[in-house]
C-alpha positions in Angstrom: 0.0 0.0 0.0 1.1 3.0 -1.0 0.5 6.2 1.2 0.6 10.3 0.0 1.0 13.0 2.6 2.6 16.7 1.4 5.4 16.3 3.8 7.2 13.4 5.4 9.7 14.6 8.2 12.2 11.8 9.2 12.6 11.9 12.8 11.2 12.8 15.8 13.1 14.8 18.0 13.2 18.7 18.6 13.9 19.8 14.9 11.8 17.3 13.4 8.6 18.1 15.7 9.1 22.1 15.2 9.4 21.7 11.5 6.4 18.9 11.1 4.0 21.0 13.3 5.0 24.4 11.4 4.2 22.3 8.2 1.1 21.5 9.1 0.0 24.7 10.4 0.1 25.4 7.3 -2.6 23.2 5.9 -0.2 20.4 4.7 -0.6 16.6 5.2 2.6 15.7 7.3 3.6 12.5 8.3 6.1 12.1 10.9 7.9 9.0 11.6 10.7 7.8 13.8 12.7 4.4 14.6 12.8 5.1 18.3 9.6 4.2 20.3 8.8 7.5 22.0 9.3 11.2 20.5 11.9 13.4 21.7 13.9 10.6 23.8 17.3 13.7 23.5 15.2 16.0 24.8 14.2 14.0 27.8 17.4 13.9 29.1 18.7 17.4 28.2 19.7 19.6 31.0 19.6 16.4 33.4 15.9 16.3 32.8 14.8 19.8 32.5 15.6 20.4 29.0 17.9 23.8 28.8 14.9 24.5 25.8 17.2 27.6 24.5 19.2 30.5 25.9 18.1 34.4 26.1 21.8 35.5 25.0 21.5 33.8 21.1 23.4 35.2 18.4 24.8 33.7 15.4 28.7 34.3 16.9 27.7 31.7 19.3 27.0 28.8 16.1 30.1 27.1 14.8 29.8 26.0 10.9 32.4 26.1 7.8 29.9 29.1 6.5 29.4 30.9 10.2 27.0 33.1 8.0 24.7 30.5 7.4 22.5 29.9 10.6 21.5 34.1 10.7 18.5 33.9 8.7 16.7 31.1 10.3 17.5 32.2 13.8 16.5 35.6 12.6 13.2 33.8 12.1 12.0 32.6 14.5 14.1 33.6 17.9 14.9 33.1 21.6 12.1 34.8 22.2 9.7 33.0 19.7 10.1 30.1 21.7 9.5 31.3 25.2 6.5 32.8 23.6 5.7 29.0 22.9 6.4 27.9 26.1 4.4 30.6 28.5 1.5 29.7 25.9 1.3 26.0 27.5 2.0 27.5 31.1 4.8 25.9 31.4 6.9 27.2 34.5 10.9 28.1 33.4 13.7 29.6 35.4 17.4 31.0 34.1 20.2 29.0 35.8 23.3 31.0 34.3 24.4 32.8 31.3 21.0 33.2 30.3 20.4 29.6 30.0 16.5 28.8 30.5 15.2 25.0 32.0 11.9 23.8 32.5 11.0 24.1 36.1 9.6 21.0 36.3 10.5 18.0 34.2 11.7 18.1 30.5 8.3 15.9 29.3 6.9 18.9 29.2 8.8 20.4 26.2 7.8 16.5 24.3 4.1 17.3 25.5 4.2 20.7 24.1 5.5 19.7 21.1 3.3 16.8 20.7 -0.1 18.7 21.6 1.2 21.6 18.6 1.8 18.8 16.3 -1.9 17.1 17.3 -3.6 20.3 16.6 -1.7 20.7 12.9 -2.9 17.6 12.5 0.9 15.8 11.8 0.5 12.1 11.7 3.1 10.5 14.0 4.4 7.0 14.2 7.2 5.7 16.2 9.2 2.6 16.2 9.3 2.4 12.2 12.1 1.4 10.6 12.9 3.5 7.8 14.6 1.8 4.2 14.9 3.1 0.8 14.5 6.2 0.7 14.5 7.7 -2.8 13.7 10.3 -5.8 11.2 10.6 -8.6 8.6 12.5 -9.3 8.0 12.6 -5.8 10.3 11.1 -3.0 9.4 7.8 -1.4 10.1 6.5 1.6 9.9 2.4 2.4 8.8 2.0 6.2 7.5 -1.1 8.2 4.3 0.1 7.3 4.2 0.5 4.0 5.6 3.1 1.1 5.0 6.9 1.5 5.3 9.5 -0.4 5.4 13.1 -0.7 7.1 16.2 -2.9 9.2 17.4 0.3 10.9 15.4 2.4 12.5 17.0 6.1 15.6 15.0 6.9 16.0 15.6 10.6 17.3 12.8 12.5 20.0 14.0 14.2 23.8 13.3 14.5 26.2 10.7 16.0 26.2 12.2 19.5 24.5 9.6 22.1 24.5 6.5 20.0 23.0 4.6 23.3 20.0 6.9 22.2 19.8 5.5 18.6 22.0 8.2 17.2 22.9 7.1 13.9 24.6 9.0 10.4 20.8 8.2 8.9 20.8 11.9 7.7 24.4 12.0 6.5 23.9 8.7 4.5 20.6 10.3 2.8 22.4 13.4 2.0 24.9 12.3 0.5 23.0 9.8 -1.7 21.3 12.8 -3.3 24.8 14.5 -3.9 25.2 16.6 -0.8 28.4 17.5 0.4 29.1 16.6 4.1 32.0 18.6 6.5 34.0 16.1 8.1 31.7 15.3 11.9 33.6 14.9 15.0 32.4 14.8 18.7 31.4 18.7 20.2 30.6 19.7 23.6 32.6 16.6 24.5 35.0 15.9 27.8 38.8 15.5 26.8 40.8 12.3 27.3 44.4 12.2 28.2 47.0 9.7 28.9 50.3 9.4 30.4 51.7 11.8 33.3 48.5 13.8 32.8 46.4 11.6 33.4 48.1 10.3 36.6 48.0 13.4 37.5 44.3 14.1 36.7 42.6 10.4 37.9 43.5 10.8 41.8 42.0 14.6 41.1 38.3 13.4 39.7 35.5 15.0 41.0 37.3 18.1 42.0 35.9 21.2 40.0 36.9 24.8 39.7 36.4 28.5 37.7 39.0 28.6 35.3 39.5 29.7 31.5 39.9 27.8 28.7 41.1 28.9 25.8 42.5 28.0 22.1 43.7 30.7 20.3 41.4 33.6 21.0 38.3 31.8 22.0 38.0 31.6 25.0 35.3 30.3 28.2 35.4 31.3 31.5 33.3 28.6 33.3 33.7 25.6 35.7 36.2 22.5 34.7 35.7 19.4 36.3 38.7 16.7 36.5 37.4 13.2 35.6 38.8 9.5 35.9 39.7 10.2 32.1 40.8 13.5 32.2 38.7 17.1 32.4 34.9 17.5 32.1 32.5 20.8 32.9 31.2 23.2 31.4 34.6 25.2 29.7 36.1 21.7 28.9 32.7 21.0 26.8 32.6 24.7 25.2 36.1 24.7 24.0 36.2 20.8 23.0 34.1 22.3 19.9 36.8 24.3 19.0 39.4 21.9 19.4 41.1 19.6 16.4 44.5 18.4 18.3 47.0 20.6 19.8 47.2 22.2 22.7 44.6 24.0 25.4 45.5 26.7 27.9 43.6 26.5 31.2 44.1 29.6 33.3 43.5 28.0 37.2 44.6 31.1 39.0 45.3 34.0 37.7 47.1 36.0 40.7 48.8 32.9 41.7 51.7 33.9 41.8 51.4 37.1 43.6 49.0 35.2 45.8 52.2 32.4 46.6 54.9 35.1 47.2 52.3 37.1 49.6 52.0 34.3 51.7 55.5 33.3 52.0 55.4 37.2 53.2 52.7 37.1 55.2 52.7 33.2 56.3 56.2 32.0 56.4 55.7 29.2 58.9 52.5 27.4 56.7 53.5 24.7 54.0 53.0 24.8 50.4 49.4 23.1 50.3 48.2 25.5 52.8 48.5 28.6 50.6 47.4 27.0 47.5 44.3 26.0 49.1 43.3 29.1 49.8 42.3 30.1 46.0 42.4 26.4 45.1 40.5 23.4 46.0 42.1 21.3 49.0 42.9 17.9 46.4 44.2 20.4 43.7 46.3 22.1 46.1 47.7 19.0 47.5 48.7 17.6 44.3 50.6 20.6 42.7 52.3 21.3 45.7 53.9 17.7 45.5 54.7 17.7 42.3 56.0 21.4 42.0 57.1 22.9 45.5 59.4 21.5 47.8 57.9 19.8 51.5 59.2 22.6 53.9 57.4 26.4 55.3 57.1 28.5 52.5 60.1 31.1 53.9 62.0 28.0 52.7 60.3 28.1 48.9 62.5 30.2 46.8 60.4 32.9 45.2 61.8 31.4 41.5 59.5 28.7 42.2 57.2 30.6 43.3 56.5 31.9 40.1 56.9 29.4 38.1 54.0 27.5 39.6 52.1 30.6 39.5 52.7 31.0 36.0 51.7 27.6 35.3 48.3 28.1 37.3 47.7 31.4 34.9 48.4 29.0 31.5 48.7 25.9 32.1 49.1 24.1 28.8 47.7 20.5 28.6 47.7 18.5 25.3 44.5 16.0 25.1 44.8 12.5 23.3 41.4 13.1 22.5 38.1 13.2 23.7 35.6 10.9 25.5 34.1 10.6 21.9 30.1 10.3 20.5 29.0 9.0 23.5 30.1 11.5 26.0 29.4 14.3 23.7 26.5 16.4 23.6 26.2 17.5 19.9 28.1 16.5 16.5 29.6 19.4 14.8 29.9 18.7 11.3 27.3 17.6 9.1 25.9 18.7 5.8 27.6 21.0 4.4 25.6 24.7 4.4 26.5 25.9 1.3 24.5 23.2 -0.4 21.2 24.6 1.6 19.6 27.7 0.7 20.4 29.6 3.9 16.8 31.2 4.5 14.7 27.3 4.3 17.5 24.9 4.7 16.5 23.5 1.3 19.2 21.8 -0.7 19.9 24.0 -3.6 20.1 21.2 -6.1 17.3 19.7 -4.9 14.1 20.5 -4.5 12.1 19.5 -2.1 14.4 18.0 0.2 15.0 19.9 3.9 18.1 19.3 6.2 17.8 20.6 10.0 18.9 20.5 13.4 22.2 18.8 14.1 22.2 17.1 10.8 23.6 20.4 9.4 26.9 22.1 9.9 26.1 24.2 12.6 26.8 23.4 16.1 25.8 25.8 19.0 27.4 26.7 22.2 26.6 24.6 25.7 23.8 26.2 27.0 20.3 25.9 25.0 21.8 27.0 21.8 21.4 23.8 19.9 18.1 23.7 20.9 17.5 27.1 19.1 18.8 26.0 16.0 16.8 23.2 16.3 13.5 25.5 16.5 14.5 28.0 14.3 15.9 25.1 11.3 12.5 23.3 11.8 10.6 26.1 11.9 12.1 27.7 8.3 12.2 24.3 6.5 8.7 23.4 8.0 7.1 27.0 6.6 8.6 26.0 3.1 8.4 22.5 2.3 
């Protein structure tokens, strides 16, 4: 049997929802399918359960892509602000943690529900646990499913990257882009914890679950947020914002700043305490402990020459550290990467060669900060494919 709808959106997670509930706002026939057997299962675990559903601060210098032009017209469309609209409509209650990154008050299902109660009323068809196969090109595109054949004159291709493969993250939209001709940047893990080996990581292991402000920074980007040592090496919030940045080489970690003026003014002011004892008072206790051992000699610090002193405070304001890589797709949040942009007509996220066929979310080149920014593109890339196709 062979089924006709005006859209088919493949996948059913926060781009594929927003784009197949725009579509049929708009009067079309949408179907909506998805292999998983519940909508939105990334959402549900998204700001550990409250879904961090976008961030108040979003511009497009905050979206990395090979073409960082790319993502301004759709989240020129439909914005931040948009959104929260969306949300206050359902009543549901939200709260900024940090860095104008908003959560649910309550528990992420709300986001799915919301979502799922805008498709209802556009009228979307959704089914779930279907197994997609051939998909492919005619007159129309068509779309083999457990079910049956579809078909439809656009198709939305919008299920997702490699991050999370325990979630059922597969390179489904990659594979179907590039079988119709589109080119695809190179995807690597983003927003991803960094793995090291060797003296670092002895260093690091006794160290996990100690956190700490710092900076991170490669080149002139740079995050001043919390890093957390891990039994595989560092974790937190700068770790996972300057991981996107990052392909090999070196990252500088500014612990301290002052260090060093803060060392030599309690050798001044403290003579008779040892080496841990300052540290730890602008570092934490375990951190402390571990540098002094491995940097400062075991006596008061009258006896610490001021040479070394400074040395260690330099460290602490750029400490260099090279990863051996990163925790990979299953520790990291998004894939950056994807289809390459300049095959997509900026202002729909239509391929430019052709028509018809939609790629959104994190499917696409564009990869957002930590914080709710992914989310936006996944809002604003649905909603601009789902108001064309």
């Amino acid at each position: 049997m062979t089924e006709r709808f005006d859209v088919i959106v493949l996948g059913a997670g926060a781009a594929g929802m927003f784009a197949a509930m725009r579509a049929g706002q708009r009067g079309h026939r949408v179907l909506l399918l998805d292999h998983a057997d519940e909508p939105g299962k990334k959402i549900l675990i998204s700001g550990g359960g409250r879904c961090n559903f976008t961030n108040m601060h979003c511009a497009p210098d905050r979206f990395i892509s090979d073409n960082p032009h790319f993502a301004k017209s759709a989240l020129a469309q439909y914005t931040a602000a948009d959104f929260i609209a969306l949300v206050r409509k359902h009543g549901i209650a939200f709260h900024e943690k940090t860095l104008g990154q908003l959560f649910c008050d309550g528990s992420a299902r709300a986001i799915v529900r919301m979502l799922l109660d805008e498709c209802a009323a556009a009228g979307v068809e959704l089914r779930v646990g279907q197994r997609v196969g051939a998909v492919t090109r005619g007159s129309e595109f068509t779309v083999e499913t457990q079910r049956g054949v579809v078909t439809a004159p656009a198709l939305i291709l919008a299920t997702g990257g490699l991050s999370i493969p325990k979630m059922g993250a597969t390179d489904f939209s990659l594979r179907i882009a590039r079988q119709f001709g589109l080119p695809v940047v190179a995807p690597r893990p983003a927003l991803v914890p960094f793995a090291f080996d060797g003296a670092l990581l002895e260093l690091m292991q006794p160290l996990a679950g100690v956190s700490l402000p710092i900076t991170a920074a490669i080149g002139k980007r740079r995050f001043e947020e919390a890093m957390l040592f891990t039994h595989r090496g560092l974790s937190g919030p700068a770790i996972l914002q300057i991981s996107s940045y990052w392909q090999g080489g070196e990252v500088a970690l500014n612990l301290a700043p002052d260090g060093a003026a803060a060392l030599l003014r309690a050798k001044r002011e403290q003579p008779r305490v040892q080496p841990q004892t300052a540290l730890g008072a602008f570092l934490p206790a375990r951190l402390a402990q571990a540098l002094a051992a491995a940097h400062l000699p075991a006596r008061p610090m009258a006896d610490v020459p001021d040479r070394a002193l400074n040395a260690l405070g330099a460290m602490l304001r750029e400490w260099r550290v090279t990863p051996s890589g990163t925790e990979g797709y299953a520790k990291a949040e998004v894939m950056a990467g994807g289809v390459d942009t300049r095959a997509l007509n900026q202002r729909n996220c239509q391929a430019r060669d052709v028509p018809g066929l939609f790629v959104i979310g994190e499917a696409v080149d564009v990869t957002g900060w930590l914080g709710g920014y992914n989310f936006q593109w996944a809002w604003a890339s649905g909603w601009v494919a789902g108001g064309s196709a």
